[in-house]
OpenMM code with the backbone's topology and positions (N, CA, C; nanometers):
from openmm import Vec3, app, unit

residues = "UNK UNK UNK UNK UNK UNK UNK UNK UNK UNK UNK UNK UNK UNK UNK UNK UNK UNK UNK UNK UNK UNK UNK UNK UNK UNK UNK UNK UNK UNK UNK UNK UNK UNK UNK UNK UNK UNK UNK UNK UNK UNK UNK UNK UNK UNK UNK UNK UNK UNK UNK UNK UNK UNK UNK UNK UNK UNK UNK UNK UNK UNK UNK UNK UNK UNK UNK UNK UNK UNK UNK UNK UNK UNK UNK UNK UNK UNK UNK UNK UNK UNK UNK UNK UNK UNK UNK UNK UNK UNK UNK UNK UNK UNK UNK UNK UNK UNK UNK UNK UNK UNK UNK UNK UNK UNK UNK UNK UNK UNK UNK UNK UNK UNK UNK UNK".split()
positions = [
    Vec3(10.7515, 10.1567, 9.0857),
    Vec3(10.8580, 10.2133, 9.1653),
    Vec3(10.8124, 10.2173, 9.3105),
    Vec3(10.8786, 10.2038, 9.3547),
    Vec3(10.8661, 10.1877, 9.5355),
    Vec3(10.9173, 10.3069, 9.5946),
    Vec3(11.0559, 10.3651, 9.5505),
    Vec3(11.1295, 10.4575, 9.6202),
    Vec3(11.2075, 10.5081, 9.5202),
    Vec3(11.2486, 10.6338, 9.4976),
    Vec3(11.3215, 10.7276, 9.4146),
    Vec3(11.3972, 10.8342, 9.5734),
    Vec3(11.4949, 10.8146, 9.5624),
    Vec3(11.5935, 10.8960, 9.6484),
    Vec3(11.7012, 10.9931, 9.5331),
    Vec3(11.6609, 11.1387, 9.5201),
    Vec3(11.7641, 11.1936, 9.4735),
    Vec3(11.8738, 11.2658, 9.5371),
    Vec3(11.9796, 11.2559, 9.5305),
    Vec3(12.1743, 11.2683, 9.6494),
    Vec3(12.1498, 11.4024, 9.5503),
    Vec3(12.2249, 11.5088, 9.6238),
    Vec3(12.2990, 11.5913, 9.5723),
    Vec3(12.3878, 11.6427, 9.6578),
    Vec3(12.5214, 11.6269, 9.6312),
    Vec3(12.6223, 11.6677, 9.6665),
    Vec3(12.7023, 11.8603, 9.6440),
    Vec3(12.6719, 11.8681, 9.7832),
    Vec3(12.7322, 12.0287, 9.7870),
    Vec3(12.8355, 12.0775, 9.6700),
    Vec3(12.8350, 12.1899, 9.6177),
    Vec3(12.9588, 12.2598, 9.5097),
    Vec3(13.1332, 12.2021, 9.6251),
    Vec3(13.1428, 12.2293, 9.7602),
    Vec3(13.2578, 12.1996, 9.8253),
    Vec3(13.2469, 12.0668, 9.8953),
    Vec3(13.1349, 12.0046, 9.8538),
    Vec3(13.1539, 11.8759, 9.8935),
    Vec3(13.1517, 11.8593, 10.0350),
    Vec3(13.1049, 11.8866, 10.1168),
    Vec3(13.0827, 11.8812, 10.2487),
    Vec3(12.9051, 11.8496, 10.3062),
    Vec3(12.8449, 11.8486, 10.2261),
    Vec3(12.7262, 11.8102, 10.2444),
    Vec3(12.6339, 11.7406, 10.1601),
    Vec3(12.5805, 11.6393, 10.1980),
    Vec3(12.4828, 11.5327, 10.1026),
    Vec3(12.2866, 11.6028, 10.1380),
    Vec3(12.2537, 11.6212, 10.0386),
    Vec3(12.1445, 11.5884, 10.0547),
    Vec3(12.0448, 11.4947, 10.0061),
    Vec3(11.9302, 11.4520, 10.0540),
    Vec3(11.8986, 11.3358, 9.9838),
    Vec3(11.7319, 11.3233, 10.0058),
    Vec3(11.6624, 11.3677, 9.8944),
    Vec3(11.5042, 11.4280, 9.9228),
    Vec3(11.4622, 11.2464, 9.8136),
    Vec3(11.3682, 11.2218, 9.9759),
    Vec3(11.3408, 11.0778, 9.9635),
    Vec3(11.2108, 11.0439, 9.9173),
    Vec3(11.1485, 11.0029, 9.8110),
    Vec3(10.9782, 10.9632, 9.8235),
    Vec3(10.9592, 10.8224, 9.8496),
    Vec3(10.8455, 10.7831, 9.9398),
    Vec3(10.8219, 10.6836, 9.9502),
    Vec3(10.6980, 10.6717, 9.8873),
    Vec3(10.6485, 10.5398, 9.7772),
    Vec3(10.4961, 10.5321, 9.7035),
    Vec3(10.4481, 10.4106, 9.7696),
    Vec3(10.3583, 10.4534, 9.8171),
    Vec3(10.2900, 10.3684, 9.9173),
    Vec3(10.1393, 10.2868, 9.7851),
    Vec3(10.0930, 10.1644, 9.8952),
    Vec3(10.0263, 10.0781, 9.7680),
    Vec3(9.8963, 10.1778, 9.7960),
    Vec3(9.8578, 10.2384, 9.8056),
    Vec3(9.7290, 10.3229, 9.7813),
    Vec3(9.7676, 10.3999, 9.6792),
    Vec3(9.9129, 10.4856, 9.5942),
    Vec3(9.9045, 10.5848, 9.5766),
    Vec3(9.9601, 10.6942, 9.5747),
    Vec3(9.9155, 10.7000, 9.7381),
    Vec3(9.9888, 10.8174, 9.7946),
    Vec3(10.1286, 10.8053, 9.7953),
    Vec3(10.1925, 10.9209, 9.8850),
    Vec3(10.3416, 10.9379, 9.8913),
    Vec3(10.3904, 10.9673, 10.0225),
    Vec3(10.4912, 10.9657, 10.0096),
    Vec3(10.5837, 10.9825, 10.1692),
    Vec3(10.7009, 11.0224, 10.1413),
    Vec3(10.7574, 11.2363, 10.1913),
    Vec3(10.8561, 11.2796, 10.1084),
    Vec3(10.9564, 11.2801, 10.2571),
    Vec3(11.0520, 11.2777, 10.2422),
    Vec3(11.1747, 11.3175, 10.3681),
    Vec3(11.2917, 11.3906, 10.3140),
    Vec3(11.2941, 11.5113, 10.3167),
    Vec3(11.4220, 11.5558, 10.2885),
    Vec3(11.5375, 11.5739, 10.4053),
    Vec3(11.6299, 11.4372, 10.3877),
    Vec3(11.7860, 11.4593, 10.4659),
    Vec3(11.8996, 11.5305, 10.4143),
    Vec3(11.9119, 11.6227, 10.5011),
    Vec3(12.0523, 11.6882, 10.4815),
    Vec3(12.1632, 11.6350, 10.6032),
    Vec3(12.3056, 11.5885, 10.5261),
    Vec3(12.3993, 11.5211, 10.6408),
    Vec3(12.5133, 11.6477, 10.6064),
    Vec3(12.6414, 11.5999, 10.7295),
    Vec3(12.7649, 11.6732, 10.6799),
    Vec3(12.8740, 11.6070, 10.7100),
    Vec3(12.9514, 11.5971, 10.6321),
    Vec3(13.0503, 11.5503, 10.6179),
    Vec3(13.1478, 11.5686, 10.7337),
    Vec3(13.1600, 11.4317, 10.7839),
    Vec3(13.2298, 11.4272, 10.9387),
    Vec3(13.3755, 11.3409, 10.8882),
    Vec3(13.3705, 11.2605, 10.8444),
    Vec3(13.5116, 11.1902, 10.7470),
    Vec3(13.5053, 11.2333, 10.6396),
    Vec3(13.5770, 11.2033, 10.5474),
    Vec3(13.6731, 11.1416, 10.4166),
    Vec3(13.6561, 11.3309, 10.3448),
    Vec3(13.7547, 11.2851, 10.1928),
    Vec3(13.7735, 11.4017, 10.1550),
    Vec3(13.6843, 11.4437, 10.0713),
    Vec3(13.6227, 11.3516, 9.9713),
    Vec3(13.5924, 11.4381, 9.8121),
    Vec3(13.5023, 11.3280, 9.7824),
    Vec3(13.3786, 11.3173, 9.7353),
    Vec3(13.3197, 11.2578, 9.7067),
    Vec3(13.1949, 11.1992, 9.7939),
    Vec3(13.1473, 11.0686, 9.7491),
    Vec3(13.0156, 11.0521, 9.8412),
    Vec3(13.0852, 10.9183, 9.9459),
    Vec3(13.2051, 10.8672, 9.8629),
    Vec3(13.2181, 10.7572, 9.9953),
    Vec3(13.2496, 10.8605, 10.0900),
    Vec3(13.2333, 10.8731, 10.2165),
    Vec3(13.2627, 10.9182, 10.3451),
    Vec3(13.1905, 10.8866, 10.4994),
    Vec3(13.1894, 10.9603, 10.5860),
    Vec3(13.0916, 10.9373, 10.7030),
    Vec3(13.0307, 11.1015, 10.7148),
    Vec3(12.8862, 11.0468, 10.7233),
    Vec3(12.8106, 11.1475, 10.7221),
    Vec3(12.6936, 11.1497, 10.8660),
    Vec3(12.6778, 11.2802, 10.8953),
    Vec3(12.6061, 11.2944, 11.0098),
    Vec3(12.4894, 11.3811, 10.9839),
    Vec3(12.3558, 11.3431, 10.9854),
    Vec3(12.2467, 11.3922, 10.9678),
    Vec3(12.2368, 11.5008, 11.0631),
    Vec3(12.1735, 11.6298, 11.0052),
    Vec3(12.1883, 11.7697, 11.1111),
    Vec3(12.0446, 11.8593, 11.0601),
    Vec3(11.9591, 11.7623, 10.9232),
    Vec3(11.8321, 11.8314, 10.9574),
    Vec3(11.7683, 11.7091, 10.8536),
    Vec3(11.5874, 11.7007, 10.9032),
    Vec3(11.5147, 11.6309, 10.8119),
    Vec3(11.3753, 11.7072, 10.8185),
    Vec3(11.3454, 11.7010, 10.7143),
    Vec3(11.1912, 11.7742, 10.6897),
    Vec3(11.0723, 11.6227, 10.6379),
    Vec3(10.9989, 11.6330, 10.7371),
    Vec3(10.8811, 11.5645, 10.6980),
    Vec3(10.7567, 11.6063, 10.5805),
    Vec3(10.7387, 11.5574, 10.5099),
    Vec3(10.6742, 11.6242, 10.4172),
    Vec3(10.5033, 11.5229, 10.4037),
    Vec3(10.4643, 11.5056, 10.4857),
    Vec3(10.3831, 11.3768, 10.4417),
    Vec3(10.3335, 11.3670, 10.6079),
    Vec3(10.1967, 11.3041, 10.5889),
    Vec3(10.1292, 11.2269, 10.7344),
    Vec3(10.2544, 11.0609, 10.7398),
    Vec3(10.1960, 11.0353, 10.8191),
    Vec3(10.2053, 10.8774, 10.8634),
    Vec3(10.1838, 10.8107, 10.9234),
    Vec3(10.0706, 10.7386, 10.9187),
    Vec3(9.9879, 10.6755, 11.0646),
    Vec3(10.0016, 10.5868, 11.0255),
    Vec3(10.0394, 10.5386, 11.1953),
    Vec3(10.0403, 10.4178, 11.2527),
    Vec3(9.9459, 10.3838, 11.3480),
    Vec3(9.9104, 10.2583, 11.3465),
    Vec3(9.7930, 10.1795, 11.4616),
    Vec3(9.8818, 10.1174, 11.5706),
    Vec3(9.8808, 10.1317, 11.6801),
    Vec3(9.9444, 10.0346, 11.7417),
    Vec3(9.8050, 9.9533, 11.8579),
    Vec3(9.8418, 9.8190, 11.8588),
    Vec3(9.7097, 9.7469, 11.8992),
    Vec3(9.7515, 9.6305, 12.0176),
    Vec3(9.6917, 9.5881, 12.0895),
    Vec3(9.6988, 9.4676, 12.1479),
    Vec3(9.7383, 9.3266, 12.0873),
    Vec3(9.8771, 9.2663, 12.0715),
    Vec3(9.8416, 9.1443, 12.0205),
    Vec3(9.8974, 9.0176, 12.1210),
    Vec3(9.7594, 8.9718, 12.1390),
    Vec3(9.7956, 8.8341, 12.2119),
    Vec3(9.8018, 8.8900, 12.3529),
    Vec3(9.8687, 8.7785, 12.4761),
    Vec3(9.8795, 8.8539, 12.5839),
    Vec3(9.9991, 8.9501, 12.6366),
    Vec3(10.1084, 8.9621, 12.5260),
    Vec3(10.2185, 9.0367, 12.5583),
    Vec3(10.2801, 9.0809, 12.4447),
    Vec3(10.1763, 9.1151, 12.3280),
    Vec3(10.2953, 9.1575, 12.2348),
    Vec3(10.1938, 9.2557, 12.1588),
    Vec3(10.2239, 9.3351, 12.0533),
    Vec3(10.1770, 9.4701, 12.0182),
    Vec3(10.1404, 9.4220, 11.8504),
    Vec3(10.0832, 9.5212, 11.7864),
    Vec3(10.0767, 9.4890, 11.6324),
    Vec3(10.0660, 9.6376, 11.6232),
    Vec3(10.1250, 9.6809, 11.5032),
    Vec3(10.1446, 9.7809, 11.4078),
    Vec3(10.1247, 9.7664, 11.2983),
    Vec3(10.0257, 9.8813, 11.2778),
    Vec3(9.9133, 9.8378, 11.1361),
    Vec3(9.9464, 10.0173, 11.1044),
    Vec3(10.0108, 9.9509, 10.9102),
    Vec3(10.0079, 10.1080, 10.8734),
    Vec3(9.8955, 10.0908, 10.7697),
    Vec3(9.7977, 10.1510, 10.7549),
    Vec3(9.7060, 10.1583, 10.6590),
    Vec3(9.6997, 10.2117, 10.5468),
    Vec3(9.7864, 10.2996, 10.5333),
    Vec3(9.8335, 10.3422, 10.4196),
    Vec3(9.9128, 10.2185, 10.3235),
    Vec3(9.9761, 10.1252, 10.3730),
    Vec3(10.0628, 10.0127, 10.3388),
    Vec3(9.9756, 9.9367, 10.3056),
    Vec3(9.8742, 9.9390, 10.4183),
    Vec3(9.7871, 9.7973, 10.4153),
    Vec3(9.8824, 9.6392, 10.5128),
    Vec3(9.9871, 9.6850, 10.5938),
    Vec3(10.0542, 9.5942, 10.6352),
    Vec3(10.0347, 9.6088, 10.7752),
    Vec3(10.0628, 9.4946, 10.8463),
    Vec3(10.0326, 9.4696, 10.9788),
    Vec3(10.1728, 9.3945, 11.0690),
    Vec3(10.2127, 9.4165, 11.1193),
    Vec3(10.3847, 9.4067, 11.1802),
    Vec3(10.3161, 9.3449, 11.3560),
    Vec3(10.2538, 9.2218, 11.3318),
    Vec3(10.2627, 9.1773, 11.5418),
    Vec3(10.3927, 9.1286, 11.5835),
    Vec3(10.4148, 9.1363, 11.6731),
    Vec3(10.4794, 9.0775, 11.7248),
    Vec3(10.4821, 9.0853, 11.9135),
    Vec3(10.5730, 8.9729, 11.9687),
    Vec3(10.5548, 8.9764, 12.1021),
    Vec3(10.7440, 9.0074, 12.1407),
    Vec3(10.7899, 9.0530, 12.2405),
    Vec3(10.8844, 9.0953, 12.2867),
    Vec3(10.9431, 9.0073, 12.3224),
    Vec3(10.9801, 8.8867, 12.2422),
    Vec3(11.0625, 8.7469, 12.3008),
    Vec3(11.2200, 8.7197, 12.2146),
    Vec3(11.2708, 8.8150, 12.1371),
    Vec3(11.3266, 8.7956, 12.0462),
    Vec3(11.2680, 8.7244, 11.9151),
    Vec3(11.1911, 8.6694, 11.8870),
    Vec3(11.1269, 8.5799, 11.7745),
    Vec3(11.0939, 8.6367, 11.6390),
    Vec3(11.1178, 8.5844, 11.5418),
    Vec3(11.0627, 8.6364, 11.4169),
    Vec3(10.9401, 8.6328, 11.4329),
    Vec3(10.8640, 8.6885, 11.3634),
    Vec3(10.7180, 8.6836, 11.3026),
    Vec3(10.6837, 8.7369, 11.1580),
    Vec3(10.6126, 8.6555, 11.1186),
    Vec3(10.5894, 8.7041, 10.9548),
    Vec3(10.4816, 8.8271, 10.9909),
    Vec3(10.5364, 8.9413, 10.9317),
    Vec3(10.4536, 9.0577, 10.8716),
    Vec3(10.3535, 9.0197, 10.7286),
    Vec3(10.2240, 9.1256, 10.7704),
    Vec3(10.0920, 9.0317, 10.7018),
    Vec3(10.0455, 9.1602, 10.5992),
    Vec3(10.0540, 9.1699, 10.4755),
    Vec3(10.0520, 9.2673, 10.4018),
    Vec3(10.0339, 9.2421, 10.2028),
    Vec3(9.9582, 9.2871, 10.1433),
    Vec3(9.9697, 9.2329, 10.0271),
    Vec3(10.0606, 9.2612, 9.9246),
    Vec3(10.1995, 9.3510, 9.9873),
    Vec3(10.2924, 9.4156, 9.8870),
    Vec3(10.4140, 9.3675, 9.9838),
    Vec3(10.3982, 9.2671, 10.0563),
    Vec3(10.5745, 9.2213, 10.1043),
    Vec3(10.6330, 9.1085, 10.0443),
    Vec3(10.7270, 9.1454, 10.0765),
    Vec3(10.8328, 9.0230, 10.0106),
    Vec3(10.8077, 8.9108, 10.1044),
    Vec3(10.8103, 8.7928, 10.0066),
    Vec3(10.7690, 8.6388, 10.0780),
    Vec3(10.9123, 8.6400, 10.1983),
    Vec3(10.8514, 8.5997, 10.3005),
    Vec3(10.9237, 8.6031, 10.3974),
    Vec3(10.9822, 8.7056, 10.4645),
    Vec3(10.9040, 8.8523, 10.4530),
    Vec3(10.9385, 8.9406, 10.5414),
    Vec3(10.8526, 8.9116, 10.6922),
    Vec3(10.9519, 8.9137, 10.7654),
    Vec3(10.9326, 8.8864, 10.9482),
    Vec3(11.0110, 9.0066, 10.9856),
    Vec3(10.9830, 9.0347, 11.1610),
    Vec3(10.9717, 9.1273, 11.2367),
    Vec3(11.0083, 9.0983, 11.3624),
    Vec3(11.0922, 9.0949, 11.4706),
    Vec3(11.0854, 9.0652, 11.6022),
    Vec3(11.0879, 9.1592, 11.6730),
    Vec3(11.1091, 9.1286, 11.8162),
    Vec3(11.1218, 9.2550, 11.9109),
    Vec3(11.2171, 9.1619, 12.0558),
    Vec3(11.2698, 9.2514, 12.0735),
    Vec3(11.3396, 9.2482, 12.1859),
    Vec3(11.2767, 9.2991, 12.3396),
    Vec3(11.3509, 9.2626, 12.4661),
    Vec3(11.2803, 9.3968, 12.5685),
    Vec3(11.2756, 9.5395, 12.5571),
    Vec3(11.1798, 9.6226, 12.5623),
    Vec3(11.2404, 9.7343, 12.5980),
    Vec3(11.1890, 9.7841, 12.7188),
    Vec3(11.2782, 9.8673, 12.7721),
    Vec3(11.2831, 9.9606, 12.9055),
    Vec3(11.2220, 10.0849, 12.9238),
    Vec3(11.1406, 10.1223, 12.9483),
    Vec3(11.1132, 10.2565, 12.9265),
    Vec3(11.1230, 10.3308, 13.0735),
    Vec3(11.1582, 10.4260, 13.0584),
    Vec3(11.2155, 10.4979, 13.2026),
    Vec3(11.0835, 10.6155, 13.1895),
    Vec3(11.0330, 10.6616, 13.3106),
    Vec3(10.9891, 10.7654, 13.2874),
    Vec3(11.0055, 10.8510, 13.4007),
    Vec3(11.0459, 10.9894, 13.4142),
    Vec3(11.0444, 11.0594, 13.4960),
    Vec3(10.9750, 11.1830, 13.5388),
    Vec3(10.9572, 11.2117, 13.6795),
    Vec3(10.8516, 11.3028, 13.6759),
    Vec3(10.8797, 11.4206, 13.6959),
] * unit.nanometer
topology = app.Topology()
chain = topology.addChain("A")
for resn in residues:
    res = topology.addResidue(resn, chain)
    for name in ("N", "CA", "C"):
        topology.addAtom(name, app.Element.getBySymbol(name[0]), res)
């Protein structure tokens, strides 16, 4: 199993919750409990929902590293996976011993503003 997400839906139906584990290839785990609320529809789970709290339950480190002369790599070690890429729009294959053949990764520009 990779992921077990259990929904439970409020007695008036106005709120989803949804307490998430992630099983990582070491083992370990990774819990997130989302609670949303019901912003559309009437009765049930089809609707539109708006997240209004999440609880982290778990570490999660990430590496972020130099790759090449303009692009970054993200290494989760817990995964054992490694995500480079350079900021050109481009795919890149992600390097990991539990991905699906042909999982890739790109990146776009980003902007970062900072103010003082």
């Amino acid at each position: 199993m990779l992921i077990s997400a259990i929904w439970d839906l409020s007695a008036d139906g106005n709120t989803l919750t949804d307490n998430f584990t992630g099983y990582r290839a070491d083992g370990t785990t990774t819990n997130l409990l989302y609670v949303y609320a019901r912003t559309a529809g009437t009765s049930g789970l089809p609707a539109t929902w708006e997240s209004i709290s999440e609880q982290v339950h778990s570490v999660y480190e990430i590496q972020v590293q130099p790759y090449d002369d303009n692009g970054l790599s993200f290494i989760t070690p817990a995964q054992k996976m490694t995500k480079s890429i350079k900021f050109d729009g481009n795919d890149y294959a992600a390097q990991g011993p539990n991905l699906p053949a042909g999982y890739v990764t790109s990146g776009g520009v980003w902007v970062i503003a900072r103010s003082n």
